[in-house]
C-alpha positions as CSV (number, residue, x, y, z in Angstrom):
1,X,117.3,54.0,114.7
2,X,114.6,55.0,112.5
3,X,116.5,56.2,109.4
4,X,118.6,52.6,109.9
5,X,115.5,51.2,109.6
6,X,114.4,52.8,106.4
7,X,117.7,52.8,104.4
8,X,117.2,48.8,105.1
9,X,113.6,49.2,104.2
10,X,114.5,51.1,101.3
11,X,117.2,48.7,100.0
12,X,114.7,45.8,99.3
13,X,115.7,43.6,103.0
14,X,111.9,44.8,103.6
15,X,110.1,42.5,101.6
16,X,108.8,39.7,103.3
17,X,110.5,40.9,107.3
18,X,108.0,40.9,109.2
19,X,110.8,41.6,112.1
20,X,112.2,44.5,110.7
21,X,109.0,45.9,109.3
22,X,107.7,45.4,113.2
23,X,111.2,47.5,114.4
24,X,110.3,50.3,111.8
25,X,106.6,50.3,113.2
26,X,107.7,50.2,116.6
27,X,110.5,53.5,115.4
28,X,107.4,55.4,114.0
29,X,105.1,55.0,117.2
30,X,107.9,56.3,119.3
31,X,106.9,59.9,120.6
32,X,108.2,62.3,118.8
33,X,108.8,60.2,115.7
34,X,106.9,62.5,113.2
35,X,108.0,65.3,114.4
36,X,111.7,64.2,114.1
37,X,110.5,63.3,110.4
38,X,109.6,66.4,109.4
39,X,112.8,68.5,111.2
40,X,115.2,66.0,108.6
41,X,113.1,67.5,105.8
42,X,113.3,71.2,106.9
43,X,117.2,70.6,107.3
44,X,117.6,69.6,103.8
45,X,115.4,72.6,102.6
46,X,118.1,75.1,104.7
47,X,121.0,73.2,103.4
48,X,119.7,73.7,99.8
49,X,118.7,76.9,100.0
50,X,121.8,77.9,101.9
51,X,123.8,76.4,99.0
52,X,121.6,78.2,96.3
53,X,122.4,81.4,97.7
54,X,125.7,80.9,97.7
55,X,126.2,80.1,94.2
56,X,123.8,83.2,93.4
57,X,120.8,80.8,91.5
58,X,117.6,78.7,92.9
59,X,117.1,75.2,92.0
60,X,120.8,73.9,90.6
61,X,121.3,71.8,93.8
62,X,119.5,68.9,94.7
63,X,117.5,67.3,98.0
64,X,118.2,64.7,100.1
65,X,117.9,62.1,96.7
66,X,120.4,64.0,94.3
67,X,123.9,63.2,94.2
68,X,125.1,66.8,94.0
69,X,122.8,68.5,97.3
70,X,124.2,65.0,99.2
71,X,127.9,65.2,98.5
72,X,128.1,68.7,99.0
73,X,126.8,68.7,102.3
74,X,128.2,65.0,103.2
75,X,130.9,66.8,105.2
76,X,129.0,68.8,107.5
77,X,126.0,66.2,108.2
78,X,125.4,64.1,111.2
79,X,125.5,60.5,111.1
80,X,121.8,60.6,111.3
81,X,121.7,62.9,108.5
82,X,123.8,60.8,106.2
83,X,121.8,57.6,106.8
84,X,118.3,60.1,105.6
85,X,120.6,61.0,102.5
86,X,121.5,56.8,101.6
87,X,117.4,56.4,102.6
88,X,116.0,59.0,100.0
89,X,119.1,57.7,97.3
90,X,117.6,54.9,97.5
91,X,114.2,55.6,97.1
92,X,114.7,57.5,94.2
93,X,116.4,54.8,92.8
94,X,113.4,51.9,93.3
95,X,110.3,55.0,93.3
96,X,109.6,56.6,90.3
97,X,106.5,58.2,91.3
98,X,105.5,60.9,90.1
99,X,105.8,59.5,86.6
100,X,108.9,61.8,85.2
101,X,107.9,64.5,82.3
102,X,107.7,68.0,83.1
103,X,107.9,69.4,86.4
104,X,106.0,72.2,88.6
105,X,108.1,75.3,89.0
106,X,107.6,74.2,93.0
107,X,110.3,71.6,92.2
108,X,113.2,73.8,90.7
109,X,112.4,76.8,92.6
110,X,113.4,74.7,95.9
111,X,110.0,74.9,97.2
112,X,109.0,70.8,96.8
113,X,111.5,68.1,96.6
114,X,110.1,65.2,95.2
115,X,112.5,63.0,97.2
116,X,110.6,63.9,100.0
117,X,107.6,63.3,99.2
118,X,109.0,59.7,97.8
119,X,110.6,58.9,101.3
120,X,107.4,59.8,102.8
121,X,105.2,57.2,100.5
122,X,107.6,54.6,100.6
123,X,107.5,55.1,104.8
124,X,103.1,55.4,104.5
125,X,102.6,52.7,102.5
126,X,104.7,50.5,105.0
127,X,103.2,51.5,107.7
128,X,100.3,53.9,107.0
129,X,98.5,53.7,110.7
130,X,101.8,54.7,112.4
131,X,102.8,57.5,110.2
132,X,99.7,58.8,109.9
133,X,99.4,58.6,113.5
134,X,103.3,59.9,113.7
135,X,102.4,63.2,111.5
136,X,98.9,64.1,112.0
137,X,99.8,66.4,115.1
138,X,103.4,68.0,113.5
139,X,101.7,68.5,110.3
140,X,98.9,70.1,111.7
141,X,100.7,72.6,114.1
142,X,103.1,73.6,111.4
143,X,100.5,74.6,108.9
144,X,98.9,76.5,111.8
145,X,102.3,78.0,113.0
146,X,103.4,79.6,109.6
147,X,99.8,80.7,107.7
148,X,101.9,83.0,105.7
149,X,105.3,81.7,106.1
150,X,108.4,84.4,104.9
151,X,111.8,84.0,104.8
152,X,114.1,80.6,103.8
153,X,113.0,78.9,107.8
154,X,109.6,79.4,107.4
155,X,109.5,78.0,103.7
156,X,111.1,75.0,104.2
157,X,108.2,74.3,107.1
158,X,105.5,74.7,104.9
159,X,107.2,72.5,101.9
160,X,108.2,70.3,103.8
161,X,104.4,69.5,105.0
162,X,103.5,70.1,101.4
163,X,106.0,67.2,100.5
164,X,104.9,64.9,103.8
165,X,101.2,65.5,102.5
166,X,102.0,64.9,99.1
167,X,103.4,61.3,100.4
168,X,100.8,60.4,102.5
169,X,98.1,61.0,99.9
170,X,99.5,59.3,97.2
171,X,100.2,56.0,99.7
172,X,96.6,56.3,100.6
173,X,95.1,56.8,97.5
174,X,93.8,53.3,96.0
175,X,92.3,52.5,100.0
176,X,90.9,56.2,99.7
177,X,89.2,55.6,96.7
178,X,87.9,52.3,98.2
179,X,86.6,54.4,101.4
180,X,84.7,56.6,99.3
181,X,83.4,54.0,97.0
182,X,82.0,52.0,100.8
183,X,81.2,55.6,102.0
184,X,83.9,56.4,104.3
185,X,86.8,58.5,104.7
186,X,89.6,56.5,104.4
187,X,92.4,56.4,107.0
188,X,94.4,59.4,105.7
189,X,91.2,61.3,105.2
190,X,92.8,63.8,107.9
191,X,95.7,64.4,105.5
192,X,92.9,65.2,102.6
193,X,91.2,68.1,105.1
194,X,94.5,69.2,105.8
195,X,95.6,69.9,102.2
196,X,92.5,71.5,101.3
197,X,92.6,74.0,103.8
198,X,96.3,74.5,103.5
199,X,95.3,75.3,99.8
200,X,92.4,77.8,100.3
201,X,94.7,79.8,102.9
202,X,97.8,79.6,100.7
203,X,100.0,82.8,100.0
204,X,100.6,83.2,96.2
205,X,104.2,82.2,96.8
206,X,103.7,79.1,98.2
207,X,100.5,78.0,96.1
208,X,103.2,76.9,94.1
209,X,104.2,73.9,97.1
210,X,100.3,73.0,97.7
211,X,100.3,72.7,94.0
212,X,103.2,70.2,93.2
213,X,101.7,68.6,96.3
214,X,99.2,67.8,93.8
215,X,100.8,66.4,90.9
């Protein structure tokens, strides 16, 4: 349902639906939305790191937006899994942000994929009180689950909240800036808090994730 939704979304049919952009609000408020979210991200961080060690070398494949990490794993993925692959195709396909140039080493050591962090913009500034409200509490309990994450599984939690972060931020930015300008907080202030704790607490390793999340 949800990633129908945003491969629709994604696709350009969103512009101007109010009915369909009422489904995907409705598909974000549902319990357990975030949190289902966030688990699609991790997969793709196992996948690709499972394929990396395979072939013996670290950032050669590609996330849930690049051709190569999708067709190679297009055989073993679930039907829900394929429609998240179409979604993040297309948004890196319609998103360009970041602006392209260099890259952090985050992004071709495996530790940030950018199509992440696009899927989760596109989805925030759709919708920014449901998926705020969708990954406030996943987000939150991740980053206190793995303080020093170690291993592949534990990695992939903690970049894939690096990449959901990342996302939600850069959605929220111009109506931050606003906030701050009036004296508030903004409605992803939360995600802001978040970040900079997840920053100061940061193993070495991973500073490189909370970095790109900044980029």
């Amino acid at each position: 349902g949800l990633w129908l939704l945003m491969a629709q979304m994604a696709a350009g049919r969103g512009a101007g639906n109010e009915a369909l952009l009422a489904e995907l609000k409705q598909a974000l408020s549902a319990p357990g939305a975030g949190e289902a979210l966030l688990a699609v991200l991790v997969l793709d961080h196992a996948k690709l790191d499972a394929s990396e060690a395979a072939k013996g070398a670290r950032g050669s494949g590609g996330g849930l937006g690049s051709s190569g990490g999708m067709l190679s794993g297009l055989l073993g993925m679930t039907a829900e899994e394929v429609l998240a692959a179409m979604v993040a195709a297309a948004v890196e396909r319609c998103d360009r942000w970041p602006a392209e140039g260099g890259r952090p080493t985050a992004t071709t050591d495996g530790l940030f994929e950018v199509s992440h962090a696009r899927l989760v913009r596109l989805m925030a500034l759709l919708c920014p009180a449901e998926l705020n409200a969708a990954l406030h509490e996943p987000l939150t309990s991740r980053l206190a689950a793995y303080p020093s994450p170690s291993g592949p599984q534990e990695k992939a939690e903690v970049a894939a909240a690096a990449e959901a972060l990342a996302g939600l931020l850069a959605a929220a930015a111009p109506a931050a800036a606003a906030a701050a300008t009036a004296g508030g907080g903004g409605e992803a202030g939360w995600a802001a808090q978040l970040l900079r704790e997840a920053l100061a607490a940061s193993s070495l390793e991973m500073s490189d994730s909370w970095s790109a999340a900044l980029w």
